[in-house]
C-alpha positions as CSV (number, residue, x, y, z in Angstrom):
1,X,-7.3,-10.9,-16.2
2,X,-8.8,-9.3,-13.3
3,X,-10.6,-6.4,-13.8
4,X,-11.4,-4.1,-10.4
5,X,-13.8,-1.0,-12.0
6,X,-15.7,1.9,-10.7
7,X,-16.2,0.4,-7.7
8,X,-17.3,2.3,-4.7
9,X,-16.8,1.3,-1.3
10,X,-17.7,3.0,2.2
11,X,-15.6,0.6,4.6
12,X,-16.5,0.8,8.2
13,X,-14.7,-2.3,9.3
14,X,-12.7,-5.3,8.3
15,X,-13.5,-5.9,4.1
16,X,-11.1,-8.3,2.1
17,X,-11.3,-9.3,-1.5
18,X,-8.7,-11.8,-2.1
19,X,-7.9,-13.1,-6.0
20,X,-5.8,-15.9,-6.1
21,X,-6.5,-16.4,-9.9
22,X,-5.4,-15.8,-13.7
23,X,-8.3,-14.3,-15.0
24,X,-9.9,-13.1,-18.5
25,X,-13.3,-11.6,-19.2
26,X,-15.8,-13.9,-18.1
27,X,-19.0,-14.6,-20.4
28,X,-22.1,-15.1,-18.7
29,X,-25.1,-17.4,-19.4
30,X,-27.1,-16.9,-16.1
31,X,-27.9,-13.9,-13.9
32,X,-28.2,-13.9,-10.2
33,X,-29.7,-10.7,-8.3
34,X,-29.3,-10.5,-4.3
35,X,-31.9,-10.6,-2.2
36,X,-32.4,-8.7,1.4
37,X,-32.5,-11.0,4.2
38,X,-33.8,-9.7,7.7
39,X,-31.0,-10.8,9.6
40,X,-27.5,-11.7,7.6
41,X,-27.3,-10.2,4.1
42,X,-24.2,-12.9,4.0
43,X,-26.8,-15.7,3.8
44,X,-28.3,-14.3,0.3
45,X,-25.2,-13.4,-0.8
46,X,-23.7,-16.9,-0.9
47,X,-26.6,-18.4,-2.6
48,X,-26.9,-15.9,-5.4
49,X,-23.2,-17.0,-5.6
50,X,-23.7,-20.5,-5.4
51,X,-26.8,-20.7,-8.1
52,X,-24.8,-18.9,-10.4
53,X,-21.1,-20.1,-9.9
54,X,-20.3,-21.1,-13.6
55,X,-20.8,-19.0,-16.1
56,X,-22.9,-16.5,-14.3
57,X,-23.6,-13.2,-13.3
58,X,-24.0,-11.8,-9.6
59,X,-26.0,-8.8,-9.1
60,X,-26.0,-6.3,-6.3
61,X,-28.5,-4.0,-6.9
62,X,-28.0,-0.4,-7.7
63,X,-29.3,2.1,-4.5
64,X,-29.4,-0.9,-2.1
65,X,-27.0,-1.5,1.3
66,X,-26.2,-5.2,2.0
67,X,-25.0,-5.8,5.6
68,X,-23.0,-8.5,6.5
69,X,-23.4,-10.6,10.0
70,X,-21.0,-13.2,9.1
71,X,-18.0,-13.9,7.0
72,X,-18.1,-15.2,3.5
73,X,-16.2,-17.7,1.7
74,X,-16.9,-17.7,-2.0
75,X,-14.8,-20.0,-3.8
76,X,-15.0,-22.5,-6.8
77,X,-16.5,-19.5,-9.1
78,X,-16.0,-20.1,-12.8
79,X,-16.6,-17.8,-15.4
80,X,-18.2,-15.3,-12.8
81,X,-18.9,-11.5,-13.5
82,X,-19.7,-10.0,-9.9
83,X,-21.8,-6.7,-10.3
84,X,-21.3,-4.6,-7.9
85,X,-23.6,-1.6,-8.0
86,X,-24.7,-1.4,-4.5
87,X,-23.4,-0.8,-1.0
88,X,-21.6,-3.4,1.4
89,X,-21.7,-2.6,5.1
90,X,-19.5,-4.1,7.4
91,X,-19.7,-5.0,11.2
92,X,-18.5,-2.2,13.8
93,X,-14.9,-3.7,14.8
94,X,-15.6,-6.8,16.7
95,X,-11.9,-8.8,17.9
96,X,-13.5,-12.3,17.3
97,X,-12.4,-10.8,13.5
98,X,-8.7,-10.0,14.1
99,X,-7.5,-13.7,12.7
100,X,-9.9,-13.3,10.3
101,X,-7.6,-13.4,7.0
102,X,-10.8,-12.1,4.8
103,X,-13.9,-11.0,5.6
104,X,-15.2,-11.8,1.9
105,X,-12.9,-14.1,0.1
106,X,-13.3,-14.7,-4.0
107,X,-11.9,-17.9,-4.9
108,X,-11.8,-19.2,-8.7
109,X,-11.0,-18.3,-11.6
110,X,-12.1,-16.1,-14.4
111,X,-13.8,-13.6,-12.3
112,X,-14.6,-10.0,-13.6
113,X,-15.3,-7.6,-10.7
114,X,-16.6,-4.1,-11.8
115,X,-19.3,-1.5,-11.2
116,X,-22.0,-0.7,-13.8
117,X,-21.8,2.8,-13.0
118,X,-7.5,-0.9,14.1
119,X,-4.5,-1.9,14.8
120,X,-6.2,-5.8,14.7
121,X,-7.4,-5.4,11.2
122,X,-5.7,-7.0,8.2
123,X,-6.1,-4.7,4.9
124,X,-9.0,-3.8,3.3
125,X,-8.3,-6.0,-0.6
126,X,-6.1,-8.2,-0.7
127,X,-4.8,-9.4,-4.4
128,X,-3.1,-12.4,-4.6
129,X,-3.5,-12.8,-8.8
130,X,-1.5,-12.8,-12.2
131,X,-1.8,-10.3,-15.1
132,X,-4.4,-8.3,-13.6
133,X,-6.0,-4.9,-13.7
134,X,-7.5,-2.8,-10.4
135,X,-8.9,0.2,-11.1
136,X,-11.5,3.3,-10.9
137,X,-12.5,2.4,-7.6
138,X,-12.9,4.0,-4.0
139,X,-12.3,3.1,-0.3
140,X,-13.0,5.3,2.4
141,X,-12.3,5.0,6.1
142,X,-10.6,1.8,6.4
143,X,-9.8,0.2,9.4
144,X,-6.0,-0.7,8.3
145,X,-4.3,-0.8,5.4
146,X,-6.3,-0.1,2.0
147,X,-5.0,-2.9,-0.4
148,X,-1.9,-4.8,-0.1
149,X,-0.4,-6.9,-3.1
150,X,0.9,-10.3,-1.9
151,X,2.2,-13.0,-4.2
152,X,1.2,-11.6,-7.5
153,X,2.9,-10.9,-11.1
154,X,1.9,-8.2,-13.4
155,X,-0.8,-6.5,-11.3
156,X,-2.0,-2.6,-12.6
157,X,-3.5,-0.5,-9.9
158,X,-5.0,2.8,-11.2
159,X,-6.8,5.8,-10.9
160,X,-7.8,4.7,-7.0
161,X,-9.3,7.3,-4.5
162,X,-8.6,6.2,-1.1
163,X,-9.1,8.7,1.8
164,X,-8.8,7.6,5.5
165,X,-8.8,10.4,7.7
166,X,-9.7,12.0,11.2
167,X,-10.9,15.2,12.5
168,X,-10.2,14.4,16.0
169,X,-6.4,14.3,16.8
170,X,-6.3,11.9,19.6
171,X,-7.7,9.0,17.5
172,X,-5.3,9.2,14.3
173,X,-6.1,6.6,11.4
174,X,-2.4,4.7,12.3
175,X,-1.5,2.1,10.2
176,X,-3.5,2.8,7.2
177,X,-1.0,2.3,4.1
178,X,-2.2,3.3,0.8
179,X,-0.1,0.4,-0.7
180,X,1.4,-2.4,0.3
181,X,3.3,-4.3,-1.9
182,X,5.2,-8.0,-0.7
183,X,6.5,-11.0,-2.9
184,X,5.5,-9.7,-6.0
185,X,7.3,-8.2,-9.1
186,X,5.9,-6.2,-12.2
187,X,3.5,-3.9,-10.2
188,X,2.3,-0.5,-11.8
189,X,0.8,2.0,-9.4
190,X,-0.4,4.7,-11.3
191,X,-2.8,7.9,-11.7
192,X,-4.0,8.0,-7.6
193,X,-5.4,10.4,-5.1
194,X,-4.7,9.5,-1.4
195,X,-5.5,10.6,2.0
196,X,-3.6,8.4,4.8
197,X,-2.6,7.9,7.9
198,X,0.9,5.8,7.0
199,X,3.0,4.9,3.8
200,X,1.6,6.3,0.6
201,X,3.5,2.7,-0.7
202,X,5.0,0.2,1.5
203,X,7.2,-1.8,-0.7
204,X,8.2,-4.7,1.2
205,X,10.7,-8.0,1.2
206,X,10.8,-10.2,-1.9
207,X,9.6,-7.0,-4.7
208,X,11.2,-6.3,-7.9
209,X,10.3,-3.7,-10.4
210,X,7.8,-1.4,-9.2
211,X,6.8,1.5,-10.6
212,X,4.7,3.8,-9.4
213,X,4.0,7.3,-10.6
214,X,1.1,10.9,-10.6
215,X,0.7,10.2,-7.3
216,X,-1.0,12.6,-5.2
217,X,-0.6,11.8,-1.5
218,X,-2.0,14.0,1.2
219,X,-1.0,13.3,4.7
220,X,1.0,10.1,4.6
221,X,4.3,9.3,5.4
222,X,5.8,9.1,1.9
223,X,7.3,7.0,-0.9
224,X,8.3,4.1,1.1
225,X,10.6,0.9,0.5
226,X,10.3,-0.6,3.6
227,X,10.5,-1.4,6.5
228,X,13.0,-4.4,5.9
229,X,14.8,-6.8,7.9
230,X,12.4,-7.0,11.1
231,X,13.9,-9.4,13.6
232,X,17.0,-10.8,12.1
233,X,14.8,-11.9,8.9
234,X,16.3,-11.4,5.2
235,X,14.4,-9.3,2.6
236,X,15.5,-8.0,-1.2
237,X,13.7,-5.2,-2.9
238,X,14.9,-4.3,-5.7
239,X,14.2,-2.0,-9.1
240,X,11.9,0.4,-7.9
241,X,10.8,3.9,-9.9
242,X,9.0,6.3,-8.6
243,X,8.3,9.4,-10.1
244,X,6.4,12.1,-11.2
245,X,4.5,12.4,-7.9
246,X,3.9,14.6,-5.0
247,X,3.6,14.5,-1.2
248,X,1.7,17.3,1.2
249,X,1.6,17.3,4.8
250,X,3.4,14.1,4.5
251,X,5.6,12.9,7.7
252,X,8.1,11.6,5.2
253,X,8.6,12.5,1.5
254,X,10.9,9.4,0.0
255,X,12.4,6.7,2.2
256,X,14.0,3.4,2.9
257,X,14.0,2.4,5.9
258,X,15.5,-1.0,7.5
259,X,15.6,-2.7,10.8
260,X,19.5,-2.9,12.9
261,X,20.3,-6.5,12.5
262,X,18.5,-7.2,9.4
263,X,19.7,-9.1,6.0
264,X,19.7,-8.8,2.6
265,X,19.7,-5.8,0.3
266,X,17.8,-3.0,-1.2
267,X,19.4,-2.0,-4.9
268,X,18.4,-0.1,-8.0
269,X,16.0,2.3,-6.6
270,X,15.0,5.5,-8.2
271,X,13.2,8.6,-7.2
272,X,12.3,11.1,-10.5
273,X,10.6,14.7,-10.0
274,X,8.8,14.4,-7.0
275,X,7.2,17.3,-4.8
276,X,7.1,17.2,-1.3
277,X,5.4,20.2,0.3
278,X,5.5,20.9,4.0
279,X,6.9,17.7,4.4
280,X,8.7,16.6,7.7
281,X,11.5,14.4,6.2
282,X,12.2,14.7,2.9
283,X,14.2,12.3,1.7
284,X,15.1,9.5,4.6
285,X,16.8,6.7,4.4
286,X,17.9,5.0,7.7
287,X,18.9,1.3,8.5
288,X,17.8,2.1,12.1
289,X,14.0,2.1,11.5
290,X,12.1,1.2,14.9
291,X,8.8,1.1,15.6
292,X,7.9,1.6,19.9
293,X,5.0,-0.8,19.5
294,X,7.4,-3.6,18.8
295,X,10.6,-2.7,20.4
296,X,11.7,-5.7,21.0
297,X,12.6,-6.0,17.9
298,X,14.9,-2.6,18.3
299,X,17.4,-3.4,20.3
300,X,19.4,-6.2,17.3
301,X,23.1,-5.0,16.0
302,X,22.8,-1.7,15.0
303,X,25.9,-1.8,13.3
304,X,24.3,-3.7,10.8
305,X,21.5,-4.5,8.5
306,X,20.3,-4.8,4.7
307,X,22.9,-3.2,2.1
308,X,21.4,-0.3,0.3
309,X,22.9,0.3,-2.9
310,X,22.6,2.0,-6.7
311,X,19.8,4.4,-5.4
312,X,19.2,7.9,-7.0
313,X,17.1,11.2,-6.0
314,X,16.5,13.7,-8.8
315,X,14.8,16.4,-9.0
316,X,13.3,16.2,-5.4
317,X,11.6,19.6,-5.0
318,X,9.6,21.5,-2.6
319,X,9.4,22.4,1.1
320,X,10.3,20.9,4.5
321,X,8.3,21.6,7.7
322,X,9.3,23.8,10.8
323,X,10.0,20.2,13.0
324,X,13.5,21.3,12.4
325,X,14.8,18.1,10.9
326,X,17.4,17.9,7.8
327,X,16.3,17.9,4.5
328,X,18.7,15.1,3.2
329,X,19.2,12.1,6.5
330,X,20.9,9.2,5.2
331,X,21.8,7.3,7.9
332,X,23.5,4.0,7.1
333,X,24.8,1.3,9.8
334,X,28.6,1.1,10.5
335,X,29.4,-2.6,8.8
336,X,27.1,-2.2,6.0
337,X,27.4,1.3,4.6
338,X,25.1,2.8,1.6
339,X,26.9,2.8,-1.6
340,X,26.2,4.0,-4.9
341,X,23.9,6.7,-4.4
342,X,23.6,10.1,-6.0
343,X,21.2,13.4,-5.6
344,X,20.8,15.4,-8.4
345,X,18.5,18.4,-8.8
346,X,17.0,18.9,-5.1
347,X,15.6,22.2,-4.1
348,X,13.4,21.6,-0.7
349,X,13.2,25.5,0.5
350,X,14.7,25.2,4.3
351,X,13.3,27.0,7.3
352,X,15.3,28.6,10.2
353,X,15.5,25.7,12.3
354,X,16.6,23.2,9.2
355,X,18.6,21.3,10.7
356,X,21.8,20.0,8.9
357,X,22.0,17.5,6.0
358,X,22.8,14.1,7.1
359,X,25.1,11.5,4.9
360,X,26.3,8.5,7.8
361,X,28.2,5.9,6.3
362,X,27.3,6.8,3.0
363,X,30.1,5.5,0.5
364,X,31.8,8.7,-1.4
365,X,29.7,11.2,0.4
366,X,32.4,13.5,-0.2
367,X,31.3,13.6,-3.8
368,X,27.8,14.7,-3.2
369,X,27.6,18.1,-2.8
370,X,24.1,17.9,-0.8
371,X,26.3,16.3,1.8
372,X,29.0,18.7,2.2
């Protein structure tokens, strides 16, 4: 069992913790405090790790800011209990990092992690790990996305504050997920307070059953599954709740959203009592997602892509921006049409300018009244 607690970090560049491990409480027999060193903090880091690798206890110290020079690589830890009551400080974004896959990399197993109190960047934690817990922790102003879950099985993220954000318009925190999610199943995301610049969750190819719920996203673009199907490639998602959330300011409120030309299928989604205030899009799904900085991989059969099936909004409540757009734009592709869908319970109060609900190649449309 991992365990990720009350831990506080201000992130000013690239910062990775990666667990591939199954993990339960570690006991410790030997306690290792870092030192200061005048020029790397990375080089005192690694031996504190290295004198107590088994069965030991790594202390950063309370009121004290380590700064890394160089990357570390931590790896054959047994038994290890990592104390992390200090401050980390990354580098200023340097390119020589941008194939870097972690800055700080945990390897091992049995490691208990916890607090006693760009567009080049990969995320900020990575978890690769089984039957593990992340929670009471804090990331501010990262460089990319905040944590992504790759290759994991049971995994509990909760009661995370993560808040990227800028005051000056013309340099907007882009691709800053909250969430990603990829190749994984059993994944709880709950009891979370978010300030991004991009997906609340991004819940990618190879997922089944995610839930996430009390959500509080400010800013974001939404509830995501998605995107899917990028260059041909096939992707399943499926069994996904969430609920009991809300989105402000958010360019999207819940979505799906696949690539033209892409395979597989997206099935037995759900989305329960959500608020979406001031939101841009309420609820989107489109199989003609495209993103400009890599339209190449735009211009693929758009009468095609990932089947999207057995999904269901209820209870979708709230308000849609002035932009104009439609509260309800379900926009399928011609040779794959959405099926099985139904929206119960939506009251987004419309503007003026609301544009007209959209339901394209949307399998018994005719039967939803929100279409109509």
């Amino acid at each position: 069992m991992v365990r990720f607690i009350s831990l506080n970090i201000s992130v000013t560049a690239l910062l990775l913790f990666s667990f591939r491990t199954h993990l339960t409480t570690a006991a410790s027999t030997n306690t290792c405090v870092v030192a200061k060193d005048s020029s790397d903090d990375a080089i005192t880091i690694a031996k504190a790790f290295e004198d107590c690798k088994t069965d030991g206890t790594v202390v950063f110290s309370k009121n004290t800011t380590y700064s890394l020079k160089s990357v570390l690589e931590l790896s054959g830890l047994q038994n290890v209990n990592v104390d992390l009551a200090g401050t980390i400080e990354l580098p200023a974004r340097n390119t020589s990092y941008s194939t870097t896959s972690a800055f700080i990399h945990f390897e091992g197993s049995n490691i208990n992690l916890y607090d006693a109190l760009d567009h080049t960047a990969p995320p900020t934690i990575l978890v690769s790990a089984n039957d593990s817990s992340f929670g009471s922790f804090r990331i501010v102003n990262a460089p990319r996305a905040h944590m992504r879950i790759k290759n994991s099985n049971n995994i509990l993220v909760h009661n995370v504050t993560f808040h990227t954000a800028s005051s000056n318009i013309c340099y907007l925190p882009k691709n800053t997920d909250a969430l990603q999610i990829t190749q994984s199943s059993n994944i709880v995301f709950k009891d979370s307070y978010l300030t991004v610049g991009d997906d609340c969750t991004a819940i990618n190819g190879g997922v089944t059953n995610v839930t996430v719920s009390n959500i509080i996203c400010n800013g974001g673009h939404g509830f995501s599954v998605g995107s899917l199907g990028k260059g041909g490639s096939t992707d399943v998602v499926r069994q996904v709740r969430v609920r009991d959330s809300t989105c402000n300011g958010c360019e999207n409120g819940v979505r799906i959203k696949t690539w033209p030309g892409g395979q597989g299928s997206v099935s037995d989604v759900n989305y329960n009592n959500i608020i979406l205030n001031n939101v841009d899009n309420p609820i989107l799904v489109t199989t003609h997602y495209c993103d400009p900085n890599v339209i190449e991989y735009c211009n693929s059969n758009d009468t095609i892509s990932l089947t999207i099936s057995d999904v269901h909004f209820k209870d979708i409540t709230g308000s849609v921006s002035a932009l104009g757009n439609p509260v309800v734009n379900i926009n399928c592709s011609s040779l794959t049409p959405c099926s099985d869908f139904t929206l119960s319970g939506v009251d987004i109060t419309r503007v003026t300018t609301t544009s007209n609900n959209v339901c394209e190649n949307l399998n018994g449309s005719s039967d939803i009244s929100v279409c109509s």
